[in-house]
CHARMM-style PDB file with segment names, atoms N, HN, CA, C and O in Angstrom:
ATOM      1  N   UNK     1     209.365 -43.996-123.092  1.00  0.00      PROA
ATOM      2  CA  UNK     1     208.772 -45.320-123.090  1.00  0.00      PROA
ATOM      3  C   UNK     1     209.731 -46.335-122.455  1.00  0.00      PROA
ATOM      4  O   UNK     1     209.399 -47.218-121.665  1.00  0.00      PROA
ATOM      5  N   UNK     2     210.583 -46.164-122.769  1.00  0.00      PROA
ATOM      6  HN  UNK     2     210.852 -45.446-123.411  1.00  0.00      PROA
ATOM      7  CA  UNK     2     211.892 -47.336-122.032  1.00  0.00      PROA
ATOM      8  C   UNK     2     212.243 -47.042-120.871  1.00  0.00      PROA
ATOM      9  O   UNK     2     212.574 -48.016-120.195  1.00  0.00      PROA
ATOM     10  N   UNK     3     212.315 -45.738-120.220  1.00  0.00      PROA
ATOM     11  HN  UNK     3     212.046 -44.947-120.769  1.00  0.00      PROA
ATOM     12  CA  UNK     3     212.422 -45.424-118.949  1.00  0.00      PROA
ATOM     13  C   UNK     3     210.992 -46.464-117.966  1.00  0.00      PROA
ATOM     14  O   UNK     3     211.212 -47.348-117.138  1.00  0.00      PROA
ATOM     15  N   UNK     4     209.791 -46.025-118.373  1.00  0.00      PROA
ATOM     16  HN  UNK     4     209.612 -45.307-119.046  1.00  0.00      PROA
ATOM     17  CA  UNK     4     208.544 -47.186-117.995  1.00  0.00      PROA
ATOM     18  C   UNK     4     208.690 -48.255-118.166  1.00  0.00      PROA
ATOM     19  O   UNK     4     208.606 -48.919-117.133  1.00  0.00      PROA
ATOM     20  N   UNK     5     208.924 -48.901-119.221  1.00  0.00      PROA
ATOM     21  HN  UNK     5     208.992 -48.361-120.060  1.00  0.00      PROA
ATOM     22  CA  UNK     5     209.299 -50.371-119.286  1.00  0.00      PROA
ATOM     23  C   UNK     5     210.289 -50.827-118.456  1.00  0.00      PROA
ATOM     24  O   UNK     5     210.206 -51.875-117.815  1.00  0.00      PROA
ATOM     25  N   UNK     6     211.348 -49.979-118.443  1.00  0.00      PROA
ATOM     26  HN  UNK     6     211.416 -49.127-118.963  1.00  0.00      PROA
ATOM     27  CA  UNK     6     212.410 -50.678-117.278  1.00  0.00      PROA
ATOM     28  C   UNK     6     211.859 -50.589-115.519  1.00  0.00      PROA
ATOM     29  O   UNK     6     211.997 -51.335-114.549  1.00  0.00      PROA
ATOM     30  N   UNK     7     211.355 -49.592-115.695  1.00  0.00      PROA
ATOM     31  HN  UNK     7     211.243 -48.986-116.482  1.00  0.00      PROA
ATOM     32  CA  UNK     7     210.411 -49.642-113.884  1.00  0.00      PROA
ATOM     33  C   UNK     7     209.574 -50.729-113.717  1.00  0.00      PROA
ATOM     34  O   UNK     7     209.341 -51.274-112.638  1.00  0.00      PROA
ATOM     35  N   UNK     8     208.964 -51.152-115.181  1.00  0.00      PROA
ATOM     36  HN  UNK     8     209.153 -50.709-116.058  1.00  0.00      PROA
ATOM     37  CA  UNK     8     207.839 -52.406-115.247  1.00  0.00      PROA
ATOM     38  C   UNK     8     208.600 -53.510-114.567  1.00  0.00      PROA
ATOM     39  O   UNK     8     208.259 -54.401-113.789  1.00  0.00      PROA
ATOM     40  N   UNK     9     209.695 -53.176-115.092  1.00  0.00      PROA
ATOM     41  HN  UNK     9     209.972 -52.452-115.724  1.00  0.00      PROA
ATOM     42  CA  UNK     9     211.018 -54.889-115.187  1.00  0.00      PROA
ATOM     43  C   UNK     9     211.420 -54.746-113.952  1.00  0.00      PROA
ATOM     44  O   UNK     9     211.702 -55.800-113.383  1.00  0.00      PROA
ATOM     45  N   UNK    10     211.571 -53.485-113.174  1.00  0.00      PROA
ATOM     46  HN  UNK    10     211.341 -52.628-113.636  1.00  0.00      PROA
ATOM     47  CA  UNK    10     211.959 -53.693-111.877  1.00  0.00      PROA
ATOM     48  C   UNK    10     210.535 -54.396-111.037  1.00  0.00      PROA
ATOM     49  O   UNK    10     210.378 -55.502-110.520  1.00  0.00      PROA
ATOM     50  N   UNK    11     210.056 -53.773-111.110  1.00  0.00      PROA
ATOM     51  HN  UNK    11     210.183 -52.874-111.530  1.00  0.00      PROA
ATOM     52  CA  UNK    11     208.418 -54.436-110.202  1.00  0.00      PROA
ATOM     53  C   UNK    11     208.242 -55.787-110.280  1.00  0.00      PROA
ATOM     54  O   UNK    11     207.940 -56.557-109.368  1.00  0.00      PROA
ATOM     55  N   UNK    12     208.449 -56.021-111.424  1.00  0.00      PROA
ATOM     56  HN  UNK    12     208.694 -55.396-112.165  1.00  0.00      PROA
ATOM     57  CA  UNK    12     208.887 -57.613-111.706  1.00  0.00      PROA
ATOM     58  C   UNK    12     210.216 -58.660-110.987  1.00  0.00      PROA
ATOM     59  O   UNK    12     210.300 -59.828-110.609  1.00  0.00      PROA
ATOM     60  N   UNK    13     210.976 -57.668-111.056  1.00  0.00      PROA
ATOM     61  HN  UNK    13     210.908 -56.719-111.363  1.00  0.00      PROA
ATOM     62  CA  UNK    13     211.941 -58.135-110.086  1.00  0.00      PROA
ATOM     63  C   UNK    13     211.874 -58.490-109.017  1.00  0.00      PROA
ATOM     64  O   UNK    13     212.460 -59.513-108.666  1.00  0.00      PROA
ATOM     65  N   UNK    14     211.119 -57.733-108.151  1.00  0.00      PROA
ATOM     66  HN  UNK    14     210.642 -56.901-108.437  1.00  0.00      PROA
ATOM     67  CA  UNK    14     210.990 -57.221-106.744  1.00  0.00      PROA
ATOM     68  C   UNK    14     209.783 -58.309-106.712  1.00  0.00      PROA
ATOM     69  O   UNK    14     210.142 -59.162-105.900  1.00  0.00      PROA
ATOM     70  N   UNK    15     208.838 -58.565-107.102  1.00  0.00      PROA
ATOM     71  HN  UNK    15     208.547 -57.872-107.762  1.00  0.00      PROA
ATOM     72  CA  UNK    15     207.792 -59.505-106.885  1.00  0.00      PROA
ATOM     73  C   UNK    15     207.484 -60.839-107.574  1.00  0.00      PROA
ATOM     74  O   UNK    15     206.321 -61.242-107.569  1.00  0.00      PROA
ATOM     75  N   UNK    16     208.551 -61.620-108.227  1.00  0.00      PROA
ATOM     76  HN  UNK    16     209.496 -61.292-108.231  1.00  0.00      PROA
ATOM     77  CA  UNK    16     208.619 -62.334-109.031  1.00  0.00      PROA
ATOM     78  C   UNK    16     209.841 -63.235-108.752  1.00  0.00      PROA
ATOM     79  O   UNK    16     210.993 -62.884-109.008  1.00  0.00      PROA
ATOM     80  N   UNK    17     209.442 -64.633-108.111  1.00  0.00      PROA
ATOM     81  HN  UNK    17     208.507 -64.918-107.903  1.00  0.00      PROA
ATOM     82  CA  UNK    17     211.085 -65.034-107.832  1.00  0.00      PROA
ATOM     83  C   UNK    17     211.502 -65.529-108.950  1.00  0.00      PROA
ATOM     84  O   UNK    17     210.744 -65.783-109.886  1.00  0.00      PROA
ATOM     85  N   UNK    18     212.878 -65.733-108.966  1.00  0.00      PROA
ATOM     86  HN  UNK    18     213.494 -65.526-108.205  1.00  0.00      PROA
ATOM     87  CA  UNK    18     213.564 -66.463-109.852  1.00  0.00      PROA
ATOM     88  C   UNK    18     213.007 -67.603-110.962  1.00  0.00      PROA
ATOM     89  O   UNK    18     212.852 -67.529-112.181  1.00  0.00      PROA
ATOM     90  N   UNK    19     212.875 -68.216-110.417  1.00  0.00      PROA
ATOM     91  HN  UNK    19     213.001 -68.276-109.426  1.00  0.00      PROA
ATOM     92  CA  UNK    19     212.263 -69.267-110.820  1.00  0.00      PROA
ATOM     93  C   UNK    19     210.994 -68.995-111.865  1.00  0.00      PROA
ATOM     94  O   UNK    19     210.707 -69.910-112.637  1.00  0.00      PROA
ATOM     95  N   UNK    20     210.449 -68.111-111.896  1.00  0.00      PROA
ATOM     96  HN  UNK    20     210.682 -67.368-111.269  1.00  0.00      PROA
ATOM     97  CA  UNK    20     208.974 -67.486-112.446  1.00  0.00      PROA
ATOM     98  C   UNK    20     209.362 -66.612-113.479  1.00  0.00      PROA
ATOM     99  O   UNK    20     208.576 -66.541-114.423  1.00  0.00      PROA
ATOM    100  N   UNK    21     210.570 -65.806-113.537  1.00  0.00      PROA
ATOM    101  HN  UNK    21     211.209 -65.864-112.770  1.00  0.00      PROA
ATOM    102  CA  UNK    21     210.630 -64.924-114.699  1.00  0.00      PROA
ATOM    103  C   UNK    21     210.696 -65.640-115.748  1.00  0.00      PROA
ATOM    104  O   UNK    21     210.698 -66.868-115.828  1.00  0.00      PROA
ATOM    105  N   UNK    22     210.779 -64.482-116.962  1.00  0.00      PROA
ATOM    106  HN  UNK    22     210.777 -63.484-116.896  1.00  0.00      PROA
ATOM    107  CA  UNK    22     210.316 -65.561-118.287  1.00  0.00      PROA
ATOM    108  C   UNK    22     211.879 -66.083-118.453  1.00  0.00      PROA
ATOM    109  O   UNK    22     212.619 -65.744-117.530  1.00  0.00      PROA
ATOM    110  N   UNK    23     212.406 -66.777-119.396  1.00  0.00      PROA
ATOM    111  HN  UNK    23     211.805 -67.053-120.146  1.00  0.00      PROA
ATOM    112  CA  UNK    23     213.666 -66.855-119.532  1.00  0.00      PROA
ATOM    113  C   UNK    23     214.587 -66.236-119.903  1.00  0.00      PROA
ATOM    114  O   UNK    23     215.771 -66.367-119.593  1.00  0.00      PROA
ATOM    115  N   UNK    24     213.929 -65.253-120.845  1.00  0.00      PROA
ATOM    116  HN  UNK    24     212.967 -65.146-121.097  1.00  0.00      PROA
ATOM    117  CA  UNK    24     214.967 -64.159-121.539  1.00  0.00      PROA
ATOM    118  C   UNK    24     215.486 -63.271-120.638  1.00  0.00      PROA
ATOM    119  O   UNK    24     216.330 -62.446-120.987  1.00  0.00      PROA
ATOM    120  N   UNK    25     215.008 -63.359-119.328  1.00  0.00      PROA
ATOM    121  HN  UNK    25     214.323 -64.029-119.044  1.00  0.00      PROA
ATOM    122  CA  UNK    25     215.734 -62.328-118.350  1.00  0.00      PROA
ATOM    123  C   UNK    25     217.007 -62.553-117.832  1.00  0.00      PROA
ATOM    124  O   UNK    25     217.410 -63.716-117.803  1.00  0.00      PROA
ATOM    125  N   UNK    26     217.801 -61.538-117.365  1.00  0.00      PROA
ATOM    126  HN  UNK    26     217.473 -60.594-117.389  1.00  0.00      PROA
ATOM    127  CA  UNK    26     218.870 -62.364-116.532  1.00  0.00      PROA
ATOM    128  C   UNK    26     217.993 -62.077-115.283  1.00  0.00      PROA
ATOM    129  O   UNK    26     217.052 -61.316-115.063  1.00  0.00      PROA
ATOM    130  N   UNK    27     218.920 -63.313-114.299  1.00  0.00      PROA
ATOM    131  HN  UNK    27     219.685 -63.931-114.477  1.00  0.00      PROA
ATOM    132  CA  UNK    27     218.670 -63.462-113.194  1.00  0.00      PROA
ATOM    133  C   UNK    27     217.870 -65.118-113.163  1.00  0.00      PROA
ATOM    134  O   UNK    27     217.934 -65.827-112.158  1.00  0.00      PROA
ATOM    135  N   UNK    28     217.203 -65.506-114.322  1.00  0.00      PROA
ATOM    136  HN  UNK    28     217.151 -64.931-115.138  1.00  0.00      PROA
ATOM    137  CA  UNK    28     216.415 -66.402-114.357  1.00  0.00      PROA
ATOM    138  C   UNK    28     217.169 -67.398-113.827  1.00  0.00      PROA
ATOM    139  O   UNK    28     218.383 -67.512-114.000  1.00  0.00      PROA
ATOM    140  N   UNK    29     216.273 -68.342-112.991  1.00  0.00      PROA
ATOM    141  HN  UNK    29     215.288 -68.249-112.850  1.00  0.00      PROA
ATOM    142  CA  UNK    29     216.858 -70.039-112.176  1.00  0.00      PROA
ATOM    143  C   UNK    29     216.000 -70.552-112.077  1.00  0.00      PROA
ATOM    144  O   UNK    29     215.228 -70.213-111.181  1.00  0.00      PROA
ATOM    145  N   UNK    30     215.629 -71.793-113.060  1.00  0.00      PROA
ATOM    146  HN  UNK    30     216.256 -72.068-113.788  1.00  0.00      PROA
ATOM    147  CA  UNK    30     214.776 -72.327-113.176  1.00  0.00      PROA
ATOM    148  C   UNK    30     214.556 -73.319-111.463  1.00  0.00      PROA
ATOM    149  O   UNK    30     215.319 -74.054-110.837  1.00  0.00      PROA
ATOM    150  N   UNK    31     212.845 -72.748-111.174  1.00  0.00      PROA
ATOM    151  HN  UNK    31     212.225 -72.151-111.683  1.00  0.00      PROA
ATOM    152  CA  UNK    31     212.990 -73.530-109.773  1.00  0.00      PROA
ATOM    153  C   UNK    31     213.727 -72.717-108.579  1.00  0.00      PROA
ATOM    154  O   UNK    31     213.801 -73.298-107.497  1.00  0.00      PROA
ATOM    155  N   UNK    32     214.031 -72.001-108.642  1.00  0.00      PROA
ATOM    156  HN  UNK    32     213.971 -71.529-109.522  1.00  0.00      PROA
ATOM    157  CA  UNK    32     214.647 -70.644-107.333  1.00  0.00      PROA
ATOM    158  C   UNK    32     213.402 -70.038-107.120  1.00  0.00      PROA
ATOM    159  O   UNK    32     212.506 -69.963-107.960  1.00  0.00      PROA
ATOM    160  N   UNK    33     213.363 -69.503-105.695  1.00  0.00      PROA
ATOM    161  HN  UNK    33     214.091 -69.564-105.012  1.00  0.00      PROA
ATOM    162  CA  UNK    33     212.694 -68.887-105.115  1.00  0.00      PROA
ATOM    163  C   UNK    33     213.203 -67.573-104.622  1.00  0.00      PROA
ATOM    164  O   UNK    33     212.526 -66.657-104.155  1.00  0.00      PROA
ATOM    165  N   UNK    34     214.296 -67.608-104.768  1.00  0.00      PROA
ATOM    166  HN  UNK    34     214.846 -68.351-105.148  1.00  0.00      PROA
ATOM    167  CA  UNK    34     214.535 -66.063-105.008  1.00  0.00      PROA
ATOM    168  C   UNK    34     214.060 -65.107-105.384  1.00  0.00      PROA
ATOM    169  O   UNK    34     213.176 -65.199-106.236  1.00  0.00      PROA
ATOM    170  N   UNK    35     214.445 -63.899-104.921  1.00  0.00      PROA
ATOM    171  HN  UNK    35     215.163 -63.825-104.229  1.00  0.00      PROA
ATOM    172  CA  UNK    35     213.837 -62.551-105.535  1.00  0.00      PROA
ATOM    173  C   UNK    35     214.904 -61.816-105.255  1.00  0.00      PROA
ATOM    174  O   UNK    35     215.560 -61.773-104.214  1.00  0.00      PROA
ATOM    175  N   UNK    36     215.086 -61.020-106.636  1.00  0.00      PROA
ATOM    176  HN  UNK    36     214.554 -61.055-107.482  1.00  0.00      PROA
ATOM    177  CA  UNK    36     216.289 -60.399-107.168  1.00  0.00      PROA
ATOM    178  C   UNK    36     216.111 -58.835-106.882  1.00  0.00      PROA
ATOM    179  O   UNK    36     215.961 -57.962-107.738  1.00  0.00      PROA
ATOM    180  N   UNK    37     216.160 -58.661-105.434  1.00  0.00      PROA
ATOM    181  HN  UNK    37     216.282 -59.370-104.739  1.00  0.00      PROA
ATOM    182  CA  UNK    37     216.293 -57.120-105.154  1.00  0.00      PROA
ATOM    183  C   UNK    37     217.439 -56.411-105.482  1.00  0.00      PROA
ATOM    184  O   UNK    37     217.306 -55.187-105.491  1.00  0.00      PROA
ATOM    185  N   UNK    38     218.759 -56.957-105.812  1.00  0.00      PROA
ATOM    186  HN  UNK    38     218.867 -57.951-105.805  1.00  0.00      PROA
ATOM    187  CA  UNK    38     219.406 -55.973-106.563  1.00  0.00      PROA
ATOM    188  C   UNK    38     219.280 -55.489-107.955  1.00  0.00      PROA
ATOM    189  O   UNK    38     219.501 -54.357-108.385  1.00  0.00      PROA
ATOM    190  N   UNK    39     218.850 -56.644-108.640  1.00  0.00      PROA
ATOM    191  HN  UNK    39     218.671 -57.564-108.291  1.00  0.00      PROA
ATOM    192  CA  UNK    39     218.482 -56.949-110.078  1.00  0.00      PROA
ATOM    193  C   UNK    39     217.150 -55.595-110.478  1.00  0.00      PROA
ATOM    194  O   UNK    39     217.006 -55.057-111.576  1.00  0.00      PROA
ATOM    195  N   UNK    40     216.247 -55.295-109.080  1.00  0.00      PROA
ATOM    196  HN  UNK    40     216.364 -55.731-108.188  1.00  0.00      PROA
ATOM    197  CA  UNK    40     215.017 -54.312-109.154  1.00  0.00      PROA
ATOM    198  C   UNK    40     215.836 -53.179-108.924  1.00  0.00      PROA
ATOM    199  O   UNK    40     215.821 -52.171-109.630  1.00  0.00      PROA
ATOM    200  N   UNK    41     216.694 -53.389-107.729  1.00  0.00      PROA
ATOM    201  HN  UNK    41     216.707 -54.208-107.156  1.00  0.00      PROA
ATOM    202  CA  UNK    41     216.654 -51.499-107.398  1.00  0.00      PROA
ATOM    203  C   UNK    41     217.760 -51.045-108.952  1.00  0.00      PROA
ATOM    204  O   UNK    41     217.698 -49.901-109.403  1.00  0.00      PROA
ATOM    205  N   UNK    42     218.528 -51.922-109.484  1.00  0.00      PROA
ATOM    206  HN  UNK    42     218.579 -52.852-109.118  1.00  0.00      PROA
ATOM    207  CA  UNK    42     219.437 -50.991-110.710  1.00  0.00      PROA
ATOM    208  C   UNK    42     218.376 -50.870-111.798  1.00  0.00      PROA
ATOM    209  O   UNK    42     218.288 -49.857-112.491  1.00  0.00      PROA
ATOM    210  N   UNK    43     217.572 -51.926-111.935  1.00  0.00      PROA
ATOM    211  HN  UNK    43     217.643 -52.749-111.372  1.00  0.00      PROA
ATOM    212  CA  UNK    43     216.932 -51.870-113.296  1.00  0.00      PROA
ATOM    213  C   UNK    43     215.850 -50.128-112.796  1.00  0.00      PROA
ATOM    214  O   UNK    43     215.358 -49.352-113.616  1.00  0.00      PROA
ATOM    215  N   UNK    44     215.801 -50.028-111.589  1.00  0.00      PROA
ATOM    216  HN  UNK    44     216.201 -50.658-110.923  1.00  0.00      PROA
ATOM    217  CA  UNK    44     214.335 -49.578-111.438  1.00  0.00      PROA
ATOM    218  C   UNK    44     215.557 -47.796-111.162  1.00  0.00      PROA
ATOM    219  O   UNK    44     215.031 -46.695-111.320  1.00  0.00      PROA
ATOM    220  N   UNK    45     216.570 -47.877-110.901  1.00  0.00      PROA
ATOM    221  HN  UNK    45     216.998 -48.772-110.772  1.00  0.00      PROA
ATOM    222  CA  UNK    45     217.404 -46.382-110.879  1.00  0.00      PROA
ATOM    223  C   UNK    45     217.714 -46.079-112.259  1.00  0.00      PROA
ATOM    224  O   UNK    45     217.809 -44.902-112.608  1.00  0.00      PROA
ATOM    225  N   UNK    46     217.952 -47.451-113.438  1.00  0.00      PROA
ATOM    226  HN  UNK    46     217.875 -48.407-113.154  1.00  0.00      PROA
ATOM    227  CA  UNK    46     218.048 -46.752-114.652  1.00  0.00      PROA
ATOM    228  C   UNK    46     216.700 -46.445-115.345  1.00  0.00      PROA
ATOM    229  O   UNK    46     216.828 -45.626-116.256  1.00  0.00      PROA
ATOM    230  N   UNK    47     215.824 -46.757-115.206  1.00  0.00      PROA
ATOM    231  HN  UNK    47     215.720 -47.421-114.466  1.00  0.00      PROA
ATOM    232  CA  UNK    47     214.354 -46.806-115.646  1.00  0.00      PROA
ATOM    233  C   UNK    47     214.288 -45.129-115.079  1.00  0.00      PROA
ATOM    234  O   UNK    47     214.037 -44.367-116.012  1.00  0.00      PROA
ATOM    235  N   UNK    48     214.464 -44.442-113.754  1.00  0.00      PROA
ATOM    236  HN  UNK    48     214.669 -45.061-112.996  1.00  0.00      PROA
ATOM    237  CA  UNK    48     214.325 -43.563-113.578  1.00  0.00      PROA
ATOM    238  C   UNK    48     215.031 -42.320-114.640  1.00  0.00      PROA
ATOM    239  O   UNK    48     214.516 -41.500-115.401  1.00  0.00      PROA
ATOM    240  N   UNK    49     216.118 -42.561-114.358  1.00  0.00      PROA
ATOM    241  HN  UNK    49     216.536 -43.227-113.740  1.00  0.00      PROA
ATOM    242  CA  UNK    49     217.454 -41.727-114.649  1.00  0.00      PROA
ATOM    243  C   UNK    49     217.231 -41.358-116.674  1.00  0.00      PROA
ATOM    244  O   UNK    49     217.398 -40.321-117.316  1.00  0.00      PROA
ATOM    245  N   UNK    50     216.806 -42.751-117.094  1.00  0.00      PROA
ATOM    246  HN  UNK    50     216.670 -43.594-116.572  1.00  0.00      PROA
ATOM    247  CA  UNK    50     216.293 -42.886-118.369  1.00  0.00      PROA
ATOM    248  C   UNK    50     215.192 -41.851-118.284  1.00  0.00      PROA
ATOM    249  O   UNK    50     215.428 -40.733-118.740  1.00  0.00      PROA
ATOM    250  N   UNK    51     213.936 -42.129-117.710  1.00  0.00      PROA
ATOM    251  HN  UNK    51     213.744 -43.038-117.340  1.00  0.00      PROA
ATOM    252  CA  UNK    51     212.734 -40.787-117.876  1.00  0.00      PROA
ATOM    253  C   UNK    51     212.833 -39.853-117.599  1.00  0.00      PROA
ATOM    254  O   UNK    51     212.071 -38.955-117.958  1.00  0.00      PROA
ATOM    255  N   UNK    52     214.164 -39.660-116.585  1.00  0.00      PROA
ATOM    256  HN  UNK    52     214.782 -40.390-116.293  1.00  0.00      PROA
ATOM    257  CA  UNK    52     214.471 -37.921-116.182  1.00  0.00      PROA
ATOM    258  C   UNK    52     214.922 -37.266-117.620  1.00  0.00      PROA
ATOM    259  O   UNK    52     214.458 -36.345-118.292  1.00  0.00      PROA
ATOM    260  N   UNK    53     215.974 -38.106-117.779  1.00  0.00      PROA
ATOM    261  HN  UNK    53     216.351 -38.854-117.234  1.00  0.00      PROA
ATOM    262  CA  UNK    53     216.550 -37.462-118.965  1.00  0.00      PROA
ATOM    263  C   UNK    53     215.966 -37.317-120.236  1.00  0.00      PROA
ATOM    264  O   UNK    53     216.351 -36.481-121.054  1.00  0.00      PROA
ATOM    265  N   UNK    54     214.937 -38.206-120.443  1.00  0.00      PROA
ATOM    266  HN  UNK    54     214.624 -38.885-119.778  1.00  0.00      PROA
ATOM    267  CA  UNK    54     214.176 -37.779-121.852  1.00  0.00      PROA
ATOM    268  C   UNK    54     212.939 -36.948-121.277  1.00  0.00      PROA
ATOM    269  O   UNK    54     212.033 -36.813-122.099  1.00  0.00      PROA
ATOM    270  N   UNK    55     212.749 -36.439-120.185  1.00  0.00      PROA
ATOM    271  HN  UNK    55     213.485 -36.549-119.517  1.00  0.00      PROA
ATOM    272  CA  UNK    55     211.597 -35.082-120.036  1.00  0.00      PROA
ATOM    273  C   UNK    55     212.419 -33.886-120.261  1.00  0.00      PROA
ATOM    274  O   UNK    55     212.121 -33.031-121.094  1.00  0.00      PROA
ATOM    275  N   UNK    56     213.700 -33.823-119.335  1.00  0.00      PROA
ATOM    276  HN  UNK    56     213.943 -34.518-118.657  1.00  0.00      PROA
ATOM    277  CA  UNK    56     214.295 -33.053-119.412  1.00  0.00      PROA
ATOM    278  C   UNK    56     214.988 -32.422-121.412  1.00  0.00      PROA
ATOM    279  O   UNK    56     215.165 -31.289-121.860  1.00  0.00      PROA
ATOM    280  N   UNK    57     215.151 -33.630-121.971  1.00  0.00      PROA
ATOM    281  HN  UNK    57     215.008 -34.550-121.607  1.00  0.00      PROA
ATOM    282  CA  UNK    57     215.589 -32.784-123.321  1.00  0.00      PROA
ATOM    283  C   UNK    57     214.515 -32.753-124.070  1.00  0.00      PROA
ATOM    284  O   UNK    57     214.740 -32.344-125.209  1.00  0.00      PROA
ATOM    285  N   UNK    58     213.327 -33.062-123.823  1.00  0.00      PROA
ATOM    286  HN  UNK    58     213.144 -33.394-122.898  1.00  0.00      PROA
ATOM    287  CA  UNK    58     211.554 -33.108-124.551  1.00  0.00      PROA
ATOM    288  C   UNK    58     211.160 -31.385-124.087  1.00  0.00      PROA
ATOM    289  O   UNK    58     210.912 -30.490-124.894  1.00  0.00      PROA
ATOM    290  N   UNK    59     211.184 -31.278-122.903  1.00  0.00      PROA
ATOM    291  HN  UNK    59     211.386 -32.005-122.247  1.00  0.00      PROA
ATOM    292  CA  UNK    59     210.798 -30.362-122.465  1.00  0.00      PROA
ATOM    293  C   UNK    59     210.908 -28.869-122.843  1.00  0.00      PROA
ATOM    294  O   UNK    59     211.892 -28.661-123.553  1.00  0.00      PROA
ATOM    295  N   UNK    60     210.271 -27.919-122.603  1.00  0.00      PROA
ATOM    296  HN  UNK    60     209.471 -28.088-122.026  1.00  0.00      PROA
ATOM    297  CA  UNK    60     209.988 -26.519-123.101  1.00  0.00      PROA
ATOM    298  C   UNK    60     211.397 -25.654-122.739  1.00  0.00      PROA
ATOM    299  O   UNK    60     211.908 -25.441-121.640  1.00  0.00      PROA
ATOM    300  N   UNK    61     211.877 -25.186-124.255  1.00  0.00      PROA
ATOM    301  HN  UNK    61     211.462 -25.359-125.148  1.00  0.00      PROA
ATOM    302  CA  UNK    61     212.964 -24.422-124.319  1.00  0.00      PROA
ATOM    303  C   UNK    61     212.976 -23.363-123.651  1.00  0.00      PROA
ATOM    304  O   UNK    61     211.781 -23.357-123.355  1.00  0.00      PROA
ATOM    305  N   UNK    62     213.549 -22.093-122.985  1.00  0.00      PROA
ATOM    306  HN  UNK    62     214.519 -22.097-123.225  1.00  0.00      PROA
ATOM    307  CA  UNK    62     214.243 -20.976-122.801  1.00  0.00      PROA
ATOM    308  C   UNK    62     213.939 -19.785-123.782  1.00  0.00      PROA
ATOM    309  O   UNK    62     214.585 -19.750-124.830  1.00  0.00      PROA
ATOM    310  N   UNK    63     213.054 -18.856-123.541  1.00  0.00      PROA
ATOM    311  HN  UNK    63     212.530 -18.884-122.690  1.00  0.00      PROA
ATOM    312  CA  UNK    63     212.452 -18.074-124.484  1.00  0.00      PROA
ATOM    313  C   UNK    63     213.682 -17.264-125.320  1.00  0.00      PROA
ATOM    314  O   UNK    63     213.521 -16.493-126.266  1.00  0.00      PROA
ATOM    315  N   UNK    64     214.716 -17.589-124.810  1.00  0.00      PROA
ATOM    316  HN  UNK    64     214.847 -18.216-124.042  1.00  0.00      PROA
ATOM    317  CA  UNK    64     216.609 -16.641-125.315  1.00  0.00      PROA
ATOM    318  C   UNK    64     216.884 -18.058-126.635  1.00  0.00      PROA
ATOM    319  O   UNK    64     217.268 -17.971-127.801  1.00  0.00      PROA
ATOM    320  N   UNK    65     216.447 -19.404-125.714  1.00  0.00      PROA
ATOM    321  HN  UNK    65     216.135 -19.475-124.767  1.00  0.00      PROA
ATOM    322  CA  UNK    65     217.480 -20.619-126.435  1.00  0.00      PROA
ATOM    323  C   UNK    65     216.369 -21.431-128.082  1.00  0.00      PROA
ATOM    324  O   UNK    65     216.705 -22.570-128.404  1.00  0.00      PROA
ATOM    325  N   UNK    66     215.358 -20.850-128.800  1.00  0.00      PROA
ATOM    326  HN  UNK    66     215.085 -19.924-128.538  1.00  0.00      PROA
ATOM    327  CA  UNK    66     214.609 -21.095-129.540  1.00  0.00      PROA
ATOM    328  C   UNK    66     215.422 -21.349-130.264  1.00  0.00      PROA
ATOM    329  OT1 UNK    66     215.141 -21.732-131.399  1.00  0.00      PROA
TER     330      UNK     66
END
């Protein structure tokens, strides 16, 4: 679930300038027109790296490793 939510937060990043995010974010500037493409691509590589790793230890054991 947090791996998705953080991809959400990147998309948000990437299409949302500054100025528009809610406040609790970093990056927020009230009145900027910016858009925080570094702020997307890390949020949106840990969002990944996060869902790899919880399929990978969710996922179906090794018929030896039960």
């Amino acid at each position: 679930m947090l791996g998705i939510i953080l991809i959400v937060v990147a998309i948000m990043y990437w299409s949302v300038p500054a100025g528009s995010l809610p406040t609790f974010m970093p990056g927020y500037d009230a009145g900027s027109t910016l858009i925080h493409v570094k702020h997307g691509v890390v949020t949106f590589i840990l969002g990944v790296l996060v869902f790899t790793l919880t399929w990978f230890k969710t996922g179906k054991k090794p018929a030896g490793k039960r």
